[in-house]
N, C-alpha and C positions, 0 to 999 in steps of 0.2 A: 189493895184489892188482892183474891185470893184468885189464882190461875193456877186450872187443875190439868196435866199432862195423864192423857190415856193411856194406857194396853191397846193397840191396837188390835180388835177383833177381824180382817179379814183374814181368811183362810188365805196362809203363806206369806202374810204380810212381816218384814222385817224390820222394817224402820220402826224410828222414833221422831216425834214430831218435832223434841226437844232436846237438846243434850247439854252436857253439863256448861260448856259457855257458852249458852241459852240465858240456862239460869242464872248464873253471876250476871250478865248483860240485863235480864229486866232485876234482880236484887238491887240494882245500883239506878234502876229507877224508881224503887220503890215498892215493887212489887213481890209479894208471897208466892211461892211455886210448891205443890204440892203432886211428884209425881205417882203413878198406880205402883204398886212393887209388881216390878219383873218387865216393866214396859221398856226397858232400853236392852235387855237381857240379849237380844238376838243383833242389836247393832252393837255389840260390844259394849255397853255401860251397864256397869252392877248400880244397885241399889244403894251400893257405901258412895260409886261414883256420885251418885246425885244427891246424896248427905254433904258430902265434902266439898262440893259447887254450893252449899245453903239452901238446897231443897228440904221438905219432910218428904216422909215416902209414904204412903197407907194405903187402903185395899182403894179399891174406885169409888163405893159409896163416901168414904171417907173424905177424896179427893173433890170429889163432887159437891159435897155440902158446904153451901153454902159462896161456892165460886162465883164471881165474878168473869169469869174468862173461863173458858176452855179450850183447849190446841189439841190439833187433832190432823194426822196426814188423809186420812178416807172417811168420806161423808158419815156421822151419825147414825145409828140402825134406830129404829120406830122404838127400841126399847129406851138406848140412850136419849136420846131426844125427851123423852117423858121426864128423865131423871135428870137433865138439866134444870137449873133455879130458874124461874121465870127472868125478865128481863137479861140473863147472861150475855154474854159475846162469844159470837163462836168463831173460830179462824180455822177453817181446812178447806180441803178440797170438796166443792160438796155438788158437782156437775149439774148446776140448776138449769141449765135450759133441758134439761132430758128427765130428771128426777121433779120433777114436777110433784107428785107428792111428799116429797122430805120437803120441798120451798113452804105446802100449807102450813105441814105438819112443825114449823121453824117459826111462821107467822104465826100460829098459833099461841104459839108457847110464847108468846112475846120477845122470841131470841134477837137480838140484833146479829146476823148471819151475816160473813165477810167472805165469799168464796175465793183464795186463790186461782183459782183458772180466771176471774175476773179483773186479776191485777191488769191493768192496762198497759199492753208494750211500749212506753217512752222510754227516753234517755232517763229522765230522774228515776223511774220505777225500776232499773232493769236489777237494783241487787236486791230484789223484793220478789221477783221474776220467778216463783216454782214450776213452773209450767217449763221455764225452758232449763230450771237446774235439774231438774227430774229426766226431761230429753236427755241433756248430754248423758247422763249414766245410762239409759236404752239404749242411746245410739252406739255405747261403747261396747256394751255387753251384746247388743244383738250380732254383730261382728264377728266376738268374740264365741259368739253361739253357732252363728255358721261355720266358723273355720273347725270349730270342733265337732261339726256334723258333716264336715266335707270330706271324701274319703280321699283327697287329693292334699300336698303345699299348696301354699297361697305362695310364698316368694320363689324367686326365683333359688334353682342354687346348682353349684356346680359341682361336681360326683364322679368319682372313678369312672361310675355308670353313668357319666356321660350327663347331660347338660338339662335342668325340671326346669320348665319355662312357667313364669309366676302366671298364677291365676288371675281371670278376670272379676270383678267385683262391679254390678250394676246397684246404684243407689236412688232409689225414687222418690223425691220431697226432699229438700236442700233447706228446708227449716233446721232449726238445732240440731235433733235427732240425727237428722242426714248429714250435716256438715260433721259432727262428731263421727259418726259410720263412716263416710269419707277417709276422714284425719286417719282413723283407727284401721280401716283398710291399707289404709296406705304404707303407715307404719309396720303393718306384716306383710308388706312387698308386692303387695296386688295391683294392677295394674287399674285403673277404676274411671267408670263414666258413671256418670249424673244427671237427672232431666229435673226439672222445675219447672210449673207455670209461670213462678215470677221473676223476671227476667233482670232484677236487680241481683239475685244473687248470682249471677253469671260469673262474677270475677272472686265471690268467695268460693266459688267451686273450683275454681281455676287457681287458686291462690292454693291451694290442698294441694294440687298437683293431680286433679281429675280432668278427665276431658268433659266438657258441658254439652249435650243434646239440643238439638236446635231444628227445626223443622224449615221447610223452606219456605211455608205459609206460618204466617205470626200463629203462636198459642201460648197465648197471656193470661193469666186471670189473679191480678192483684188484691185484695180486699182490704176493711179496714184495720188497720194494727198489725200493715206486713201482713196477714194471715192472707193464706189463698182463698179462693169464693169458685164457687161453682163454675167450668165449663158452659159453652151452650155445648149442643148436639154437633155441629159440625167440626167445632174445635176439640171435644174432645175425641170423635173419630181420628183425628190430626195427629193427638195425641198419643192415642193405641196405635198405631203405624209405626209410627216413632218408635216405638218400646218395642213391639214385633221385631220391628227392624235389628236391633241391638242385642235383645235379651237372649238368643238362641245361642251365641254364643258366652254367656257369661255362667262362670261357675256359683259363685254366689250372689244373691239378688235381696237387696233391704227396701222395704217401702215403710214411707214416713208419713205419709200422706190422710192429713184429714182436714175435714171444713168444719169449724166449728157449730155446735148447733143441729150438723147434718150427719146421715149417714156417710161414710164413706168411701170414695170414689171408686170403681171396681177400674185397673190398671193395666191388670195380667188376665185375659182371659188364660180359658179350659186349652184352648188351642193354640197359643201360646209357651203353656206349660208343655203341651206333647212339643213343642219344638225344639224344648231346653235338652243339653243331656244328660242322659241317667247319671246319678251322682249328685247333682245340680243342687242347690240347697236356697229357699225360700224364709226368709223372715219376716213376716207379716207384723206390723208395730201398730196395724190398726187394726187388729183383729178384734178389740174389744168395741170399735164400732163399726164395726158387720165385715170390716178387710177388705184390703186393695185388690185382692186375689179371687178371683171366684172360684176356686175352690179352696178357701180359707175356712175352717172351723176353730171359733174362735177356743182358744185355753189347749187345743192339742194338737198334736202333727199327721198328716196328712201326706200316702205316696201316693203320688202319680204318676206314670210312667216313667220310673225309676227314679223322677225329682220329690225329694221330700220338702214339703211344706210347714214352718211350722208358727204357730202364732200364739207368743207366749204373753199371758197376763203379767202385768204388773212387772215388767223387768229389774227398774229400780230397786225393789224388794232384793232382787238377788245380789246386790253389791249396800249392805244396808251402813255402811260404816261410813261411807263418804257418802252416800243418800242423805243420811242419817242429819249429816254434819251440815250439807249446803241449804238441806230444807229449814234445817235453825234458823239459819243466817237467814232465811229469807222471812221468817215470820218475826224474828227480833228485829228486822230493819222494820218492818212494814208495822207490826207495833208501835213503835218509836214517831210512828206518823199521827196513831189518837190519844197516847200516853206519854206525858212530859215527864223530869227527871225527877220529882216530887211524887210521880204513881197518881198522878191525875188524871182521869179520863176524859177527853172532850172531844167526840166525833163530830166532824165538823164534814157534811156534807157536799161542799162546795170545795173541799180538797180533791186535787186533780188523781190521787192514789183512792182515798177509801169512797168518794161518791160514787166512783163505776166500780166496786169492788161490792158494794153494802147490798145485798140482796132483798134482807129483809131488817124492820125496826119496825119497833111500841107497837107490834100485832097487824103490819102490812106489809105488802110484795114492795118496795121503792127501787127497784132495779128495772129500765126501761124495758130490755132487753128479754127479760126472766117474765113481764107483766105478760108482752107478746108470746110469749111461749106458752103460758095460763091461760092466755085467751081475756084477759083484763083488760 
């Protein structure tokens, strides 16, 4: 089978879906890779790199014809889609409960569509996991983006001039993103609290060497796959209290927070913000679904009395080397689940990895989850 690696077309996007022990790793299954010239060019791999791993290189329609497979880090644009072989497989990220028209337009085309965001959080899935390899590199660089928009140190240090007391660091959502923000906070000497709805990760917050938020009335909301689930009303007023409570004093503030499926949770009010001081520096990780913050504008920054806000697309892109490199790993594991070492394909349904992953097959929505969102 022929497996054709893209150019990624989003604006600013850096990665690669694939990199060269990608390719040697499905070669030695069997498999042909052919990827677009210039598509590794911004994660560091030239086009000789992906000769020298056993790829060919050719322009996209080249790579396209006649594939079997196609890898891809960002959902498909209505043109690609057209230009994929009927029957193909496609493997990226491709946010079907919300894109709702890329899932027809996938049915359509006979694609059998694998969405990563759909891999399912178990033990056996987790090195298949992009969802949270993609977190950790946000949560590290978002960090790494406030310390560099803060006009303050973050660690402590000790000076002729006398004694800089380390900055605070508040982290909202203790999913990946957050415990990595955490880690990476902490490592430039910040002093750092943490809130979570779900109260299991209590002790990995604490294992970072963060203090955990905790209200004196329970506010819980576990969902399924470890992910958080919506609030009622009264718990999340619980919630805002909690963070009012905390956030006034903290120099920089990361939120991680989002529900699958849904908008957003709003975290930070307006009034809240006037509480922080001028300086203060805001990271919004869920800006691209509408933001924790209510006064997030998603893709740019945002002052508010003196606190700058800022909520940047696609983080991962900006660290594309190691992005680059863990997203492989997670499409060559997850491969490896319908492709045996003969380059054999046989999707088998009732496998506990590609059955909640498969969105669409032979010209229908088969994703339970994706059907309700269509309205099927």
């Amino acid at each position: 089978m022929k497996v054709a690696v893209l150019k990624e077309s989003r604006p600013g996007e850096n990665r690669v879906a694939l990199v060269p022990q990608g390719v040697q790793a499905l070669a030695k299954a069997g498999l042909e890779v052919m990827v677009e010239s210039g598509a590794g060019v911004s994660a560091g791999v030239s086009d000789q790199d992906f000769r020298s791993a056993g790829a060919a290189v050719g322009t996209d329609g080249e790579a396209l014809s006649g594939a079997g497979m196609v890898l891809a880090i960002n959902p498909p644009s209505k043109e690609d889609v057209g230009r994929i072989p009927e029957g193909a497989i496609v493997v990226s990220f491709l946010n079907p409960l919300a894109n709702t028209e890329l899932v027809r337009a996938l049915a359509t085309r006979k694609v059998t569509a694998i969405s990563m965001e759909l891999v399912p959080r178990i033990t056996r899935a987790q090195s298949m996991d992009a969802l949270s390899s993609q977190a950790t590199v946000a949560g590290y660089k978002a960090v790494l983006m406030a310390a560099d928009h803060l006009p303050k140190f973050l660690p402590m240090f000790t000076t002729a001039a006398g004694t800089i007391r380390p900055g605070k660091a508040l982290i909202l959502g203790a999913g990946v993103a957050g415990l990595q923000a955490i880690a990476t906070a902490r490592r430039l000497g910040a002093i750092v609290e943490a809130f979570d709805v779900r109260p299991a990760v209590r002790e990995q917050v604490q294992s970072l060497g963060a203090k955990f938020l905790e209200t004196e009335h329970e506010v819980t909301a576990e969902g399924e796959g470890g992910y958080a689930k919506e609030l009622s009303e009264e718990q999340h007023e619980r919630e805002l209290e909690l963070i009012a409570a905390h956030i006034a004093d903290a120099d920089i503030v990361v939120t991680t927070a989002q529900i699958p499926g849904r908008k957003a949770p709003i975290l930070i009010t307006a009034d809240m913000v006037r509480s922080m001081k001028p300086g203060s520096v805001i990271i919004d990780l869920a800006g691209e679904t509408g933001g924790n913050c209510e006064l997030t504008r998603p893709g740019e920054t945002t002052v508010v009395h003196g606190v700058q806000i800022l909520a940047p697309a696609n983080l991962p892109a900006e660290i594309p080397v190691h992005a680059s490199q863990m997203y492989s790993k997670n499409l060559v594991t997850l491969i490896g689940e319908f492709v045996d070492k003969e380059g054999n394909v046989a999707l088998d349904f009732d496998n506990d990895v590609i059955g909640p992953s498969t969105v669409t097959h032979q010209g229908q929505v088969v994703n339970e989850r994706v059907k309700q969102a269509l309205g099927l």
